[in-house]
ChimeraX commands (.cxc) that place a marker at each C-alpha (Angstrom):
marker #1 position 222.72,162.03,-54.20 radius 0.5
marker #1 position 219.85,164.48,-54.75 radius 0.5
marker #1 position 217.30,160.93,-54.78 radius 0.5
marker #1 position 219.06,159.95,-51.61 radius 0.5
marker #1 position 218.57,163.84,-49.77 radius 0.5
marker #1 position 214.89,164.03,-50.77 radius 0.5
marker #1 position 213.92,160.21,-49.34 radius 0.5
marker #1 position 215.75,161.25,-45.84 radius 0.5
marker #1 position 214.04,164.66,-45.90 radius 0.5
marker #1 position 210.85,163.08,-47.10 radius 0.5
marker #1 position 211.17,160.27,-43.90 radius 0.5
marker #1 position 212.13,162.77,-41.68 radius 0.5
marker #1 position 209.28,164.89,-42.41 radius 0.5
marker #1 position 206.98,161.65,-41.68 radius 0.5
marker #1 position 208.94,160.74,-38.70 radius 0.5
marker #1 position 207.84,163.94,-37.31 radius 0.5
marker #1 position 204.50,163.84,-37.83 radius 0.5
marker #1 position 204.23,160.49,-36.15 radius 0.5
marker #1 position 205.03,162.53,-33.48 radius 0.5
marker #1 position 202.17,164.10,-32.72 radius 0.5
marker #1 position 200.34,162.93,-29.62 radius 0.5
marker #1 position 196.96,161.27,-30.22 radius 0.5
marker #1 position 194.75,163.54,-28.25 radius 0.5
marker #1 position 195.90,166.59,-30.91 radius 0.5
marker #1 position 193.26,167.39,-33.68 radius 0.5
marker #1 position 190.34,167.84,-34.42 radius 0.5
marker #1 position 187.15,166.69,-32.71 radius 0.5
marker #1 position 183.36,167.00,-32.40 radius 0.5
marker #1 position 181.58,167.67,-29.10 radius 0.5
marker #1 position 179.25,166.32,-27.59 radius 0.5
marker #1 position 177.54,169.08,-28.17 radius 0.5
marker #1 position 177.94,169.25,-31.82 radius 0.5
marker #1 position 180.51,171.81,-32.44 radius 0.5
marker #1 position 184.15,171.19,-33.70 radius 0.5
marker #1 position 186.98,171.65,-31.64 radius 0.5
marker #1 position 190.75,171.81,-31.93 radius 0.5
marker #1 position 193.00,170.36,-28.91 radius 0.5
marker #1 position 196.60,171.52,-29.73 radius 0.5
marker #1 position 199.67,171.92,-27.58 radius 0.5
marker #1 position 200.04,175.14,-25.60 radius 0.5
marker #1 position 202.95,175.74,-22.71 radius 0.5
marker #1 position 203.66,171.65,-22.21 radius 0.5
marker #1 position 199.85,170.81,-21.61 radius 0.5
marker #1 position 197.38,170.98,-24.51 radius 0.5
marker #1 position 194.29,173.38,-25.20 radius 0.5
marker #1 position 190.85,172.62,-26.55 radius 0.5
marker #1 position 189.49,175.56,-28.65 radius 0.5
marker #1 position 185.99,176.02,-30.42 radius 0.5
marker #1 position 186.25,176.08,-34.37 radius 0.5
marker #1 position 182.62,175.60,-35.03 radius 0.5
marker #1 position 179.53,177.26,-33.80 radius 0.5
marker #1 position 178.49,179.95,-31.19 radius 0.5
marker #1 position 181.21,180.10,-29.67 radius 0.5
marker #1 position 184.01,179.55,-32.10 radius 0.5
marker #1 position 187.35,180.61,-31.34 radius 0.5
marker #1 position 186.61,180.45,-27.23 radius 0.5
marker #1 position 189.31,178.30,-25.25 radius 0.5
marker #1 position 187.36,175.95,-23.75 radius 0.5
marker #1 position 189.73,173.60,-21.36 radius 0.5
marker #1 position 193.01,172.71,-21.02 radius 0.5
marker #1 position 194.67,169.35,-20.11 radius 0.5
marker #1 position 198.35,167.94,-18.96 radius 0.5
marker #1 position 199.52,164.12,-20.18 radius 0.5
marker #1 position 199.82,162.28,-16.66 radius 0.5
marker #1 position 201.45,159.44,-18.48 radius 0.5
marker #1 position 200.32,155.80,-19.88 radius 0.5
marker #1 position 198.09,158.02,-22.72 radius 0.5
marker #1 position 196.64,159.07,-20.10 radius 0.5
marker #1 position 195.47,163.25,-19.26 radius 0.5
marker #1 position 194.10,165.40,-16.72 radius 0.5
marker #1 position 192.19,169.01,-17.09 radius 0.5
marker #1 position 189.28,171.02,-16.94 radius 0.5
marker #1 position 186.49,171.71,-19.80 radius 0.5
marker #1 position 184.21,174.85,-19.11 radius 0.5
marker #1 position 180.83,175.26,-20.57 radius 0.5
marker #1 position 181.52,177.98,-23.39 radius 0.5
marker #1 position 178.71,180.24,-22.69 radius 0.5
marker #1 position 179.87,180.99,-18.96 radius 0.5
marker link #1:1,2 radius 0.2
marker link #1:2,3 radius 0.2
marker link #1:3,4 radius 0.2
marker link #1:4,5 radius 0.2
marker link #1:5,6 radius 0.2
marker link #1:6,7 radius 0.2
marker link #1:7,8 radius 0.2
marker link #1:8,9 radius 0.2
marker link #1:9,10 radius 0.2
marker link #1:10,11 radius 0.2
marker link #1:11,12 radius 0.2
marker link #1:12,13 radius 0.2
marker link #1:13,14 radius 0.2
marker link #1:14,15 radius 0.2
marker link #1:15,16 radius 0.2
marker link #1:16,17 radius 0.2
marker link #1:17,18 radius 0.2
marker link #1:18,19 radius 0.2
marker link #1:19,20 radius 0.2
marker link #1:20,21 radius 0.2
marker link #1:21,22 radius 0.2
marker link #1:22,23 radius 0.2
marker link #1:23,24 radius 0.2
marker link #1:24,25 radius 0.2
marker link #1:25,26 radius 0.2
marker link #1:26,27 radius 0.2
marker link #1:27,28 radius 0.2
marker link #1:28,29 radius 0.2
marker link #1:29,30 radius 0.2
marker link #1:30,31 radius 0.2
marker link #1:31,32 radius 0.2
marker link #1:32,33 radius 0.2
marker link #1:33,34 radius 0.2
marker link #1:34,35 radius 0.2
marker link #1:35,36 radius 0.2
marker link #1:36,37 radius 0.2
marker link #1:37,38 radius 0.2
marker link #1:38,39 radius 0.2
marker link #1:39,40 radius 0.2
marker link #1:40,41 radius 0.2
marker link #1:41,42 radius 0.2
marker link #1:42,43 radius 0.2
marker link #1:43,44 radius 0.2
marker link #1:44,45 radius 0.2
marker link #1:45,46 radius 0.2
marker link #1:46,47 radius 0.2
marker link #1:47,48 radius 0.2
marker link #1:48,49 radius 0.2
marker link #1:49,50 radius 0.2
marker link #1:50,51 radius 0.2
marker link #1:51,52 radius 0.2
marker link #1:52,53 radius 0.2
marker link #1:53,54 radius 0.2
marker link #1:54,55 radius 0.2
marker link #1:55,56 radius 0.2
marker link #1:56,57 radius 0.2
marker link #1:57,58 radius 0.2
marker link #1:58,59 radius 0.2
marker link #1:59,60 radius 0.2
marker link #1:60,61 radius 0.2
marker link #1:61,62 radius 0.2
marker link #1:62,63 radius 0.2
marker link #1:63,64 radius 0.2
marker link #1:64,65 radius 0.2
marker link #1:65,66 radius 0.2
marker link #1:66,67 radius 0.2
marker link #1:67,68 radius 0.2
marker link #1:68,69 radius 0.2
marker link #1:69,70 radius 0.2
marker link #1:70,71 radius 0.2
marker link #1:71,72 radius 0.2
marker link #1:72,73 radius 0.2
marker link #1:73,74 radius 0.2
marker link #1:74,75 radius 0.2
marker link #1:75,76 radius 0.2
marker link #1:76,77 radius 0.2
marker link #1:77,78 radius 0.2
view
């Protein structure tokens, strides 16, 4: 019983994380920095982990279906 328990909470737990939507993450900009997009309010926000700026929101974008999104980046030192 105990095996059994630990496989479902083992699958769920994977299940879950195949969630995720494939613009979340971690990502390196054009620019150089890294940058975090992770869901905020039902859209998902881009912040700066790496460099000058780190820790500045720098755009936030909405899924408009078909993996598909829409949003705004701003340049981080205006």
């Amino acid at each position: 019983m105990r095996t059994v328990l630990l496989a479902l909470v083992v699958l769920a737990a994977s299940s879950a994380a195949g969630l995720a939507d494939p613009i979340e993450g971690d990502w390196r900009t054009q620019a150089g920095p890294m940058a975090n997009i992770a869901p905020c309010g039902g859209k998902f926000c881009i912040k700066l982990k790496t460099g000058r700026h780190a820790g500045k929101r720098i755009g936030v974008f909405s899924p408009t279906g078909d993996g598909e999104y829409s949003g705004t980046i701003t340049d981080p030192s205006n």
